[in-house]
N, C-alpha and C positions, 0 to 999 in steps of 0.2 A: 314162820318164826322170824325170816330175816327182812321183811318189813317195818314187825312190830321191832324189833330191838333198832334197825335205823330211825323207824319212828319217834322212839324213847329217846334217841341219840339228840334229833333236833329237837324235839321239846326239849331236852337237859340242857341243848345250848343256847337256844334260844331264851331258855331261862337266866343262864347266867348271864347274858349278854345285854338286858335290860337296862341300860345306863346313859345318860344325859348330858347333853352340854347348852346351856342358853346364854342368854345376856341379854340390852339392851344398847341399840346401836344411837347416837348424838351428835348433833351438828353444831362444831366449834363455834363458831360466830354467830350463826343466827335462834341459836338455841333451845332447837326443835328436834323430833326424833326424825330419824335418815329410813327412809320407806322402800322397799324395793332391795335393797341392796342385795350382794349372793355372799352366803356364807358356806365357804368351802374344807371340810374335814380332811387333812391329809395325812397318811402316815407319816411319822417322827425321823425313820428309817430311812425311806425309799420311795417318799414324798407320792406315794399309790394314794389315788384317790379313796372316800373311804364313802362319804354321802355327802349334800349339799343344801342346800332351802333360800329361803328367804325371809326378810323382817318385815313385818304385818306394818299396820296404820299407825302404830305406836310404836315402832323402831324394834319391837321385839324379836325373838327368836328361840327355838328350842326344836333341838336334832335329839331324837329316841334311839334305842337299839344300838348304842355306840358299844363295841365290845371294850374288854381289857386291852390298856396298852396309851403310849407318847403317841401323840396327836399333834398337828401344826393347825390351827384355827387362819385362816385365809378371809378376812374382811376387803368387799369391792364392791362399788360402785361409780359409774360413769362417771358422776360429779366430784369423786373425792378420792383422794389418794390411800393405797392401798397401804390395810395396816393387819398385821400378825400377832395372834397369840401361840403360845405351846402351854399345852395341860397333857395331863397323866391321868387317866380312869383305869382305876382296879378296884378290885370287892371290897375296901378298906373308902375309897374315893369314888362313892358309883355316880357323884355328879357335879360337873361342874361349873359354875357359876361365874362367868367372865365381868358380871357385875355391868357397869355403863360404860360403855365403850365410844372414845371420842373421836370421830373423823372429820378429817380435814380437808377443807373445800380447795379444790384444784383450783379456784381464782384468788385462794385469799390465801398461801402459804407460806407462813413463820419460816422463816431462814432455818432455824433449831430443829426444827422437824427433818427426821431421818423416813424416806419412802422407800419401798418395793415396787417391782414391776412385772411382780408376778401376776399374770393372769388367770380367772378363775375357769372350770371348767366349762361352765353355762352362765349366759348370761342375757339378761330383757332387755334391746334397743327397740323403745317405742312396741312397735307392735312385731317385732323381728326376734327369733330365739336365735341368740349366736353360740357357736360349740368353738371351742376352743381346741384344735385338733391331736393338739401336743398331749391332750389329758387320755386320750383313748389309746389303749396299745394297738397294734397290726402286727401281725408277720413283717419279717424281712421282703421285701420288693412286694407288699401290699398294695393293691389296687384301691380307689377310692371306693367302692362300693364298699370292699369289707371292712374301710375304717365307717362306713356309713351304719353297718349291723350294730359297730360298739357303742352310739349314741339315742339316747333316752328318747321315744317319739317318732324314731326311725324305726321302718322295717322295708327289710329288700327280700322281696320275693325269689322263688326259684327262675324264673323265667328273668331276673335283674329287674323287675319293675319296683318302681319307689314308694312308699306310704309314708307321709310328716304328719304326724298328730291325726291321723284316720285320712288324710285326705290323700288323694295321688296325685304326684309329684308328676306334673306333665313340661316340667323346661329344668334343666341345670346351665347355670352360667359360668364364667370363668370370668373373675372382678369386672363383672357386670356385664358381659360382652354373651354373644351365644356364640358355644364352641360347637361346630359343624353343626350347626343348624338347632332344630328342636327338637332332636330325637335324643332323651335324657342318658340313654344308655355310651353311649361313644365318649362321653366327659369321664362317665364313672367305671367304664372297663377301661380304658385306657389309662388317666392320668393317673400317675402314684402318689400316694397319700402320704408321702413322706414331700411332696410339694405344696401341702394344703397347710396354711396356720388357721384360716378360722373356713366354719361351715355357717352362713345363715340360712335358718328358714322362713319365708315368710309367703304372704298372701299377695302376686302381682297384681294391679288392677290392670283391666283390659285398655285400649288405646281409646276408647269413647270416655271410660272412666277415670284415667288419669285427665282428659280437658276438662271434664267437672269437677274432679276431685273427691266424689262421691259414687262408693260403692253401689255397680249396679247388676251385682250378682255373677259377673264372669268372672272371679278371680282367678289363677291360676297359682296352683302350689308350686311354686317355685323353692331351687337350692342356688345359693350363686357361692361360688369355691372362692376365697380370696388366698391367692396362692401368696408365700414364705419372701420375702422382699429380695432375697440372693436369688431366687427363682425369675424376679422380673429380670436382672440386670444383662443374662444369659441365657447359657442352652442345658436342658435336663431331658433325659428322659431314659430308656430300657430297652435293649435287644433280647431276644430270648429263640434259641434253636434247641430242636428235643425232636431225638429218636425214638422207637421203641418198636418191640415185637409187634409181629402181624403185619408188617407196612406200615404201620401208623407214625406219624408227624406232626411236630407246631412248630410253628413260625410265628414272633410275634414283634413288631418295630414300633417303638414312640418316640419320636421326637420334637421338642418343644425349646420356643426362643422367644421370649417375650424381653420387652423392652418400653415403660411407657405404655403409650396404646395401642401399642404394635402388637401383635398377636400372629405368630406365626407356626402351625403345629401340620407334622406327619404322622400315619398311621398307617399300619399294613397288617397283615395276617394271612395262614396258609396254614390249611387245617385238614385233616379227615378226622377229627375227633369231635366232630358238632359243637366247637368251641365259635362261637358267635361275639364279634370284639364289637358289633352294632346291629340297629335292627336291621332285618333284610329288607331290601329293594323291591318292591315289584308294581310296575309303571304299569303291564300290559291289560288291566282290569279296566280299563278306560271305565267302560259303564255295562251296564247288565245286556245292554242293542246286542254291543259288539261285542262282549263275552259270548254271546245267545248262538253268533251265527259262528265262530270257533269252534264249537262242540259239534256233537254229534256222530257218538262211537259206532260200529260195527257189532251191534248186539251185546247183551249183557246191560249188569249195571254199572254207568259211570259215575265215577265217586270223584272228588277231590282230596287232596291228603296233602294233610300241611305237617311238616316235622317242627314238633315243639311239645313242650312239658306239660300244655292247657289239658284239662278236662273234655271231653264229651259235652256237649253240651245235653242237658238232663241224664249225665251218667255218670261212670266213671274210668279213670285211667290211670293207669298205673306206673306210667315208664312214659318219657321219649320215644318216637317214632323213627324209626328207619336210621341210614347212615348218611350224616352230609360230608362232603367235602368244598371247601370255601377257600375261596382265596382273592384276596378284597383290600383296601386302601383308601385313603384318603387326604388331600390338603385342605386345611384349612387359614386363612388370612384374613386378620380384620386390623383396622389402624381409622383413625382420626385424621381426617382429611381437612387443612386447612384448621378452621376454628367450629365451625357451624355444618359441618358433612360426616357421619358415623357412617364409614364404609364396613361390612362384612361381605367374604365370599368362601364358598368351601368345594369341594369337588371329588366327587366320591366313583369308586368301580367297586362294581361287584362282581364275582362268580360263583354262581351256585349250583353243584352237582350233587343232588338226592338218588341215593339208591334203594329203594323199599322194595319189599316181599311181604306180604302180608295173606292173609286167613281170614275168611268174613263169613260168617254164620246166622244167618236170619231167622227168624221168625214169625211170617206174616199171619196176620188176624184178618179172615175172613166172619160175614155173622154166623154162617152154622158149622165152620171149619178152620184148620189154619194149614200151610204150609209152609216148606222148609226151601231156603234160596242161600245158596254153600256157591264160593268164589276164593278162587289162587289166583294172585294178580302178582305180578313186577314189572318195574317199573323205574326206567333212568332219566331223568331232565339231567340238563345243561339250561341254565339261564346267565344271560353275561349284561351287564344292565352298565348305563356310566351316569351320575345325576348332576349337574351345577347348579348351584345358588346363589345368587348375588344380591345385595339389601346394601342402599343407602338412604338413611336417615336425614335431610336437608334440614335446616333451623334456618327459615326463610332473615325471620328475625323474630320479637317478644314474642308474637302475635301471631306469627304463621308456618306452617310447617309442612311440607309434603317425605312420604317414604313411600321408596318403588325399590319392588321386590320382584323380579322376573326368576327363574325356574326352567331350566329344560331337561330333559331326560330321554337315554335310548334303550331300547331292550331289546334283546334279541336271544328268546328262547327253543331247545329241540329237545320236543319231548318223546317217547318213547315206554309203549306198554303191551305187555300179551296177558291173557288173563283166562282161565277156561272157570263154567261156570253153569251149575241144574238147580233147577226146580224140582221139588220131588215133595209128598205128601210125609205127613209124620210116620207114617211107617218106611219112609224110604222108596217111594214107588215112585220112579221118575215121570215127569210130565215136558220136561225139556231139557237140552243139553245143549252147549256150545262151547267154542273157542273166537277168541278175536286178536287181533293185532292191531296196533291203534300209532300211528308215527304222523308228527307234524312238528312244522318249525313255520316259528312264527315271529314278527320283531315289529319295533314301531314306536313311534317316539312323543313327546309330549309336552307342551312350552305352554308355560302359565305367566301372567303378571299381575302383580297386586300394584294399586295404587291410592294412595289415601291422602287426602287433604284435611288438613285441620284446621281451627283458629278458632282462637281464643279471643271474646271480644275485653274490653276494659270492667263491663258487669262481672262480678265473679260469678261463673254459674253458666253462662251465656255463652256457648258454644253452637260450631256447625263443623260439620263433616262431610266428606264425602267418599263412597268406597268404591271404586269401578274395580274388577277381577274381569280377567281376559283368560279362555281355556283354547287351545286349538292339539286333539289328538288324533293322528292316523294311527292305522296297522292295517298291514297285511299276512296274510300265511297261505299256506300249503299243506294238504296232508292226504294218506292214505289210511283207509279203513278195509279190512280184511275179516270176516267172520262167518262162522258156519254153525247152523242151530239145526236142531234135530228135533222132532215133537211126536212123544208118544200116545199112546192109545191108557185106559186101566189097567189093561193087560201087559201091558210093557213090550206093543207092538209099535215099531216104527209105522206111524204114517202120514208123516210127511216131514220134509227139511230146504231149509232157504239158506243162502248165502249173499255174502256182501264181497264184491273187492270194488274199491271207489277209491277215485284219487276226487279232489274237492281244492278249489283257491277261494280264498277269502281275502276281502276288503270293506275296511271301515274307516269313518273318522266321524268327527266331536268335536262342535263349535258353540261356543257358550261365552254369554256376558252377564255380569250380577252386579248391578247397581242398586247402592242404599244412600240415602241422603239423613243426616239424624242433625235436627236443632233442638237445645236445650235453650228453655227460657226459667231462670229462677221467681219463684213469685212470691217466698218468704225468705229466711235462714234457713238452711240447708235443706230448701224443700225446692224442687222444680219439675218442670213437663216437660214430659219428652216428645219430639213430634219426629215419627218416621216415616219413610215411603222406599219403596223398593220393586225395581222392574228386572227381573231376569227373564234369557232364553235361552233355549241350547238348540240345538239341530244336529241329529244322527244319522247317519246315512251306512247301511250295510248291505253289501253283495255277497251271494254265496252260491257259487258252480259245482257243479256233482257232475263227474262224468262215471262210468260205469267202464268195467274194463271189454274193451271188444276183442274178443278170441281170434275173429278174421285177423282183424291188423296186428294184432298182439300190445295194442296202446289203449291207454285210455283216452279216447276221443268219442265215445258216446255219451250225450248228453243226457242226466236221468230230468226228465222238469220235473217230478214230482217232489224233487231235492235241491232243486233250483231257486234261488230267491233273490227279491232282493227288496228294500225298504227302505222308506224315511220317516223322520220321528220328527215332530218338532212339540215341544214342550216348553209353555211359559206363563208366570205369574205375574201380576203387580198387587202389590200389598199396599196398607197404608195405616197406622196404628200411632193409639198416645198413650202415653205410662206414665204416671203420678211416680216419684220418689223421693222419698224424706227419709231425714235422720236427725232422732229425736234420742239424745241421750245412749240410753243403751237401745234402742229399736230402731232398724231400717226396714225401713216399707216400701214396696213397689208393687203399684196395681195398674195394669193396660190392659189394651184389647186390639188387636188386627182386625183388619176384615182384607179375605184374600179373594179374587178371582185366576182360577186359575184353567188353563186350556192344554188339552192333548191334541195332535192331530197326528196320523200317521198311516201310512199306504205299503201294501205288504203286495209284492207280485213273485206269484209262483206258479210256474208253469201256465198254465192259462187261464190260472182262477187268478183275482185281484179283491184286494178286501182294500178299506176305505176307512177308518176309525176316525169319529170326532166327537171329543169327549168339552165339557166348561162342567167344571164347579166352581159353587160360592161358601164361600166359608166364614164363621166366625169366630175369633180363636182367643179368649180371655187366660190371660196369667196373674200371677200372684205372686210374689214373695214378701214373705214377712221372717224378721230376724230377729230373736233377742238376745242381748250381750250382758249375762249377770254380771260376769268379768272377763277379763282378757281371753280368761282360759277357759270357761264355760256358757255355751252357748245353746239354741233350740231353734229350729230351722222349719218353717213349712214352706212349701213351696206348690203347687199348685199350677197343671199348663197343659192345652191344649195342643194337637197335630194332627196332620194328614196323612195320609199312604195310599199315592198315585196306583193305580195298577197302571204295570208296564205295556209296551206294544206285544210283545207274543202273550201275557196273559190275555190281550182284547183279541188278537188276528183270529179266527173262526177255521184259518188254512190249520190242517192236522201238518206236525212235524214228525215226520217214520224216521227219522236219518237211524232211531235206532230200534228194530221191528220187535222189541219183547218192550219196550218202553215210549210208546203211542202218545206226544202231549198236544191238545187242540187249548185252543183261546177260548173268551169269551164275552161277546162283544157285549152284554148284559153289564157286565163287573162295576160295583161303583167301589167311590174312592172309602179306605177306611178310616174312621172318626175315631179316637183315645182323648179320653181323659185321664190324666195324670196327678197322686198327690203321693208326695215324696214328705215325709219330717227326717230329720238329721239332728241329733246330739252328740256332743262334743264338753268333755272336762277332762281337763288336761294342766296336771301340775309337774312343768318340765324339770323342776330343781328337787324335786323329791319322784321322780322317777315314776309317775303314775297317772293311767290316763284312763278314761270311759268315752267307748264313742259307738254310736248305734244310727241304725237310720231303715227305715219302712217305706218301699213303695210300693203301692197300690195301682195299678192301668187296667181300664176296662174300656172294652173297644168294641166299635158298631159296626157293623159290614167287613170285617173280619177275612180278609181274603185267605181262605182253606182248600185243601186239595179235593177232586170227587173221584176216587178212584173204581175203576170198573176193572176186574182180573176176569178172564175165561179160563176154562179149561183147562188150556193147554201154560196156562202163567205167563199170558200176554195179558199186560196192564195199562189199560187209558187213563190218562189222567185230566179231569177240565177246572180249571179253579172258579169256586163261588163263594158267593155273601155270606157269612154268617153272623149273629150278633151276640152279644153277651158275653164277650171272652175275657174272662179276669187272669192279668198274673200279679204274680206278688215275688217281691225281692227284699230280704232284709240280712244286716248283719251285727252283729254285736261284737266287741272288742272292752275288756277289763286286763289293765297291768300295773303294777305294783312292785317295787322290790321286797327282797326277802334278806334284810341285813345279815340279821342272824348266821345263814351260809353264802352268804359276800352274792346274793343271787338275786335274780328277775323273773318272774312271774308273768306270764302271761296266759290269758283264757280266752278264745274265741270262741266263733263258730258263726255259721250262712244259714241260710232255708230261703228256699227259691219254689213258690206254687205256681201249677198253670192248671187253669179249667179251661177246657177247650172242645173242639167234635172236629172229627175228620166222618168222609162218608166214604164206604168200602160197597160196591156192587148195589147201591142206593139204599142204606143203611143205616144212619147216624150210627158212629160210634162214638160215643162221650169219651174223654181221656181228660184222668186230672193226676198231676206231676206234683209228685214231693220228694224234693232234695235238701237233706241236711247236710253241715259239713263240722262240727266242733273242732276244736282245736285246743291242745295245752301244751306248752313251751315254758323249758327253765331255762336258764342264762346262769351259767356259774362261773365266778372271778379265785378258782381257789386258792392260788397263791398270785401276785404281781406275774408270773411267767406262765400260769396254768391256768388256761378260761378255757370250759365247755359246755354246750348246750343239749338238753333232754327235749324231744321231743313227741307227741302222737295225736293222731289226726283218724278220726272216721267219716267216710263217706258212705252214707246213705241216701238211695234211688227207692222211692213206692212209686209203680205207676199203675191206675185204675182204667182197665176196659171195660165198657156197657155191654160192648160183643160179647165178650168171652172173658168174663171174671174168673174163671179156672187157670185163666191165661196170666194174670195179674201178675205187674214184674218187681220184685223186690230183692235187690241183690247190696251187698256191705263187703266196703275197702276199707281196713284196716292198713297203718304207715305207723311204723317206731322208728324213730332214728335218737344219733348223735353225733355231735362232732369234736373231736380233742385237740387241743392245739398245746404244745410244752414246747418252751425255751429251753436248751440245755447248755447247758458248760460250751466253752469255746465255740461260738456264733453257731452251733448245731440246734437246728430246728426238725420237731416232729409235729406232725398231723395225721389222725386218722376218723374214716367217717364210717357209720356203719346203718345202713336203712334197714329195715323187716319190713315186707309186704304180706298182706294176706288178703287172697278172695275168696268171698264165699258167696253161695247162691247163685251160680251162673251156670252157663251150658257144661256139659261132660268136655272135660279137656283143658276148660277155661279156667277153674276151682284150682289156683295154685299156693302156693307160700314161696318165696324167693326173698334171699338175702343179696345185698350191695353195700360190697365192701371198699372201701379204698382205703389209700393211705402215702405219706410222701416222707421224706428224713431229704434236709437239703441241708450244706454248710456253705456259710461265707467266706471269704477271702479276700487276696490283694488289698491294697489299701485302701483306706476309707470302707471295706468291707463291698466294694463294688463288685465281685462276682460272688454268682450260685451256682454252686451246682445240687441240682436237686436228681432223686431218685423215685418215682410217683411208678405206682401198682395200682391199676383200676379194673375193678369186679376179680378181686384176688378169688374169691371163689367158683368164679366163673359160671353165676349164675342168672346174671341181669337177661330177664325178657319184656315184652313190648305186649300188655294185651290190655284189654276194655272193655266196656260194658254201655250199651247205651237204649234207651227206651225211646222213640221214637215215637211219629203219628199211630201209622198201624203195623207197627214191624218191633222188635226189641235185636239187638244184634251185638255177637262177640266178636271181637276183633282181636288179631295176631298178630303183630309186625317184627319186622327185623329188627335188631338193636346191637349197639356196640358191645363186643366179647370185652375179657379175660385181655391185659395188656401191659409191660411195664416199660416204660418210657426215661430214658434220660434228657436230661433236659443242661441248658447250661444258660445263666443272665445277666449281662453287663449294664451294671447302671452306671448313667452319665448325671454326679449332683453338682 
């Protein structure tokens, strides 16, 4: 009954509130109508925004759904100075008619005429959406992301990632400049929104396509902040320290001192609350070589475990992972060197302490059977990492330009895990058992340079470049592996058990050079060929010593060779390709083609066997894009492109790796490389002044030689793995996005949703098993403005996992994550501010234990003070019911698995924040 009667409620208002305001907008002197301009509705009151639009081809305009009430009409346009009306609509007046409305040209202004210099809230430069920052409310000592949530076309994700008009936003700038580098998040957690006057968004074009001037498909969605004019002349920024139960802590410092093109910014943090002020660091991945000879547990299975809010990949997830503790900084400085040098540098420390416990429950799919693989694992890293970047921009002069970008970076992580762990059959009848301990510290450092030459000849069009990248990475480590496996009989008779204790050093490094050379020749109006060429190589080099512990000496100085290794890689291509690009009105075209040669070589020696890999492919690799532009704001996109996928050196070596004896992987020197075809469409309409957008996009990849696992399990739940060819593998990725406001209750609208398929075969004890993957994800989000002080949002979200086995269709996995949330935010009386959030999760369809509901509650009341309102003290309660957990779901090759982790309790925190304006 209490649907239907809120339902009647907004129909009833919704009814009443159908009312109108138009006009036609006139260009004083040249006596034509004014196009584009923004027409902005403001409360009469307390000047709250109300709705906005724009004047069509004929200087028109007409705003619907305007409810009861005094209005301030906001006329603006770049060219012409800003003019005001006020009108009244009520049920007597439901519309009003501003009639022809005249503006006045910024170059031609009558003495007589009276201007404003009010700015509107949205507004079109060229092809740039600008938000005017003052029109969106925040909280007190708001961060620029959440002023980013208030604006039309923006969305920030849970994890802080950015979406402008469907695209993601991969650079935020600060008036024009990159603040600590390219990682978008460290601009938008850190600076405060109460230093931002305008936000634009727009499309950067890449450094080959700004010396054409013609779009050639790398754009990048860019935000660039243009901070508040008092904010250049000085120093601004926030301290903020907060206690609270359990131990837990934040610490958060910004400071910033701009001046001109000076740019000078601090940043620091100190957290056990997984509050992340950037993204994490982590240098020591060099490349797949040298990750390869790093591993290698003491039995069981080793997992990696990343703590972050992401999905499962084909599943789902419910919660954040584990506890971090962080404590981290950064400088940043960029200035103008001379006339013709754009200097940038920034310098970053991390420290990362993860503590996880987590619960892992398998499922494996054999063809006439399945069994059960149960693991308790914990687990503490330390990682401490420091990164510099330096970038100078040179303007040789009209004509020429070079920018060198050097990088270096240290790390140095200790990690730390015990973990016990059986096989056992669906009835519970064990077939192995173990324990292991798993300890290694490991560090190594990393120094990159970009270098790029340009110039531009006097032809428009007619450009050359040049891009040399320089890689040089070491590492080295240490570690010990400890583990004891037990293997039974059907009867549940021990008979037999192996152990590990090994201590192991490791060494590695990574030499690499990638050279492109790209000449553009125009051969019409805005049509030209592109001619490229490109030589890369790397060279990898990995040692890895096993000693075993000897009892006589009581040391580890026996050498195992069967765990012994060591290898070099070298891997290189030369390419060479031409691509046609035009642009004709609304349509840009780009059609090329590559032809690549490309060479593996690599020698693997272990113990006294030696393998010898030499690999050459030829390749031909045709792309596409094509774009068309109905208008600014609606587009359709195909895009069409071929690639490769090397197999690496341990999938070709033929040496078996035991380093861990229930998980046996050999090579296979057969392997060829994998071939994809790819065709992607993308739609985009997008009307940023009336708060409504449509954006979708389809891709399609089907791929030949398909490298897949061959998995052979015995008996006792010892599993080999060999990977090989397969062909035919389709996935499929799409998403759709529709939003709209809902005047009627001052609100926003929004409907999504994803679907992600995979058709694919893994092979279990020489079986094809088919496996095809369907994930959906919908989504519906309100946005409500209920009064000027009272905005909050309605959310829910279902994720849906079907995944099909040929094995064993009785096995078939299909499990549904249910999420409701909201969040309240109220202004009250004397600078008192409240907030509160409230999520509902619900699983169903998983393992016994997994099937839960858990609510996540939080909520904060903070007041202002001193002058200028520079302090807070705030009082924040997180999982007031003390009921937040960590689990998930995930469907895999041939396994489906729940997972448990730890997660942050029940905690309430004082906090206290001194801002510097």
């Amino acid at each position: 009954m209490k649907p239907i009667l809120l339902f009647a409620l907004l129909v009833s208002f919704s009814a009443q509130a159908q009312h109108s305001i138009k006009g036609k907008l006139f260009d004083s002197l040249a006596n034509k109508p004014v196009v584009g301009a923004t027409i902005t509705i403001l409360k009469q009151k307390d000047s709250s925004l109300v709705s906005f639009s724009m004047s069509d081809s004929k200087g028109v305009f007409e705003i619907t759904n305007i409810g009861n009430g005094a209005y301030r009409i906001l006329l603006t346009h770049i060219n012409y100075h800003n003019t005001t009306r006020s009108v009244t609509i009520s049920d007597q007046q439901k519309a009003a008619d501003l009639g022809t409305v005249v503006l006045n040209d910024l170059a031609h202004t009558l003495e007589e005429v009276t201007v404003t210099a009010e700015a509107p809230p949205v507004t079109l430069i060229g092809d740039t959406i600008q938000y005017n920052a003052s029109s969106f409310k925040t909280p007190p000592n708001a961060s620029v992301e959440q002023l980013l949530k208030n604006m039309p076309g923006m969305k920030v994700e849970k994890d802080g990632s950015i979406t402008s008009n469907g695209k993601k936003v991969n650079r935020v700038m600060v008036d024009g400049k990159e603040f600590f580098g390219t990682d978008p998040k460290v601009a938008t957690k850190n600076l405060p929104a109460d230093a931002v006057d305008k936000v634009q968004a727009y499309d950067r074009l890449s450094d080959a396509a700004q010396l054409t001037g013609i779009d050639d498909g790398n754009s990048e969605r860019t935000i660039n902040l243009k901070l508040k004019k008092d904010k250049k002349k000085g120093g601004f920024g926030k301290a903020t320290a907060g206690a609270a139960t359990d131990g837990r802590y934040e610490g958060r410092l910004n400071l910033n001192s701009f001046k001109g093109a000076r740019q000078a910014s601090l940043i620091g943090t100190a957290n056990n609350i997984n509050a992340e002020g950037f993204s994490p660091i982590d240098m020591l991945n060099f490349s797949n070589e040298l990750s390869r000879v790093q591993g290698g547990g003491g039995g069981g299975v080793r997992m990696m475990v990343v703590t972050s809010d992401g999905g499962s990949s084909g599943g789902t997830n419910s919660n954040a992972s584990g506890i971090n503790t962080i404590h981290g900084g950064g400088f940043n400085y960029n200035n103008l060197i001379g006339n013709n040098t754009d200097f940038t540098s920034n310098l970053f420390y991390n420290r990362n302490s993860p503590f996880l416990s987590s619960e892992v429950e398998r499922q494996y799919l054999l063809p006439d059977s399945s069994y059960l693989y149960n693991q308790k694992l914990v687990s503490r890293n330390t990682a401490n990492s420091v990164r510099l970047n330096l970038g100078a921009d040179i303007r040789l002069d009209s004509f020429h330009s070079v920018k060198i970008s050097p990088s270096f970076g240290y790390q140095k992580s200790d990690n730390n895990s015990a973990s016990e762990y059986a096989t056992m059959s669906l009835n519970r009848e064990r077939s192995n058992e173990g324990s292991s301990r798993n300890n290694s510290l490991i560090e190594g450092f990393n120094f990159r340079n970009d270098i790029i030459f340009r110039k531009k000849f006097r032809t428009k069009g007619r450009t050359f470049s040049m891009n040399l990248q320089t890689t040089l990475n070491r590492s080295k480590g240490n570690g010990t592996q400890n583990s004891n496996n037990r293997f039974f009989d059907k009867t549940g008779s021990l008979i037999r058990q192996d152990s590990l204790n090994q201590y192991n050093k490791t060494a590695g490094e990574l030499w690499s050079y990638n050279l492109r050379v790209v000449y553009t020749e125009p051969i019409m109006k805005n049509t030209l060929l592109e001619f490229s060429g490109g030589k890369n190589n790397s060279r990898s080099q990995a040692d890895k010593t096993t000693y075993d512990f000897n009892k006589s000496s009581g040391k580890f100085d026996d050498i195992n060779p069967l765990l012994t290794n060591d290898f070099t890689n070298t891997y290189g291509y030369t390419n060479a390709g031409v691509k046609l690009r035009a642009v004709r009105n609304k349509l840009n075209l780009a059609i090329g083609v590559n032809g690549q040669q490309a060479d593996l070589e690599g020698k693997v020696v272990s113990g006294t066997s030696d393998s010898v890999i030499n690999k050459r492919f030829y390749n031909l690799l045709p792309n596409a894009r094509i774009q068309y532009n109905f208008t600014k704001y609606r587009n359709l996109t195909f895009t069409y492109y071929t690639n490769t996928n090397q197999p690496s050196i341990d999938q070709l070596q033929p040496i078996p790796d035991i380093s861990d004896p229930l998980n046996i992987k050999a090579g296979n020197p057969d392997l060829k490389q994998e071939y994809s075809h790819s065709v992607q469409i993308n739609m985009a309409s997008v009307n940023p002044f009336r708060n409504k957008s449509l954006f979708g996009f389809l891709s399609i990849t089907e791929t030949s030689n398909k490298i897949v696992n061959f998995d052979v399990i015995d008996q006792f739940g010892i599993k080999t793995t060999t990977p090989v060819n397969i062909d035919g593998v389709i996935t499929l990725n799409g998403m759709a996005s529709w939003g709209f406001p809902i005047r009627a209750i001052r609100g926003s609208f929004n409907l999504s949703s994803s679907i992600a398929y995979n058709d694919g075969t893994q092979f279990v004890n020489g079986v094809a098993n088919k496996i095809k993957n369907l994930n959906l994800g919908p989504q519906v989000r309100l946005d409500l403005n209920l009064t000027p002080k009272i905005f909050m949002n309605l959310s829910a979200e279902v994720r849906y996992s079907n995944t099909n086995y040929s094995l064993q269709a009785a096995q078939d996995a299909v499990f549904i994550v249910q999420e409701y949330g909201t969040d309240f935010n109220w202004e009250l009386p004397k600078s008192i501010f409240f907030n509160t959030s409230y999520t509902y999760t619900i699983n169903t369809q998983q393992a016994d234990g997994f099937n839960t509901r858990f609510p996540l509650w939080n909520a904060s009341v903070s007041k202002q003070f001193l002058k200028f309102n520079r302090g807070e003290l705030k009082l924040t309660a997180f999982d007031i019911l003390n009921k937040n957990i960590g689990i998930s779901r995930s469907a895999n090759q041939n396994f489906i698995e729940d997972k448990r982790v730890n997660n942050l309790k029940r905690y309430l925190m004082m906090s206290f924040t001194y801002s510097l304006r």
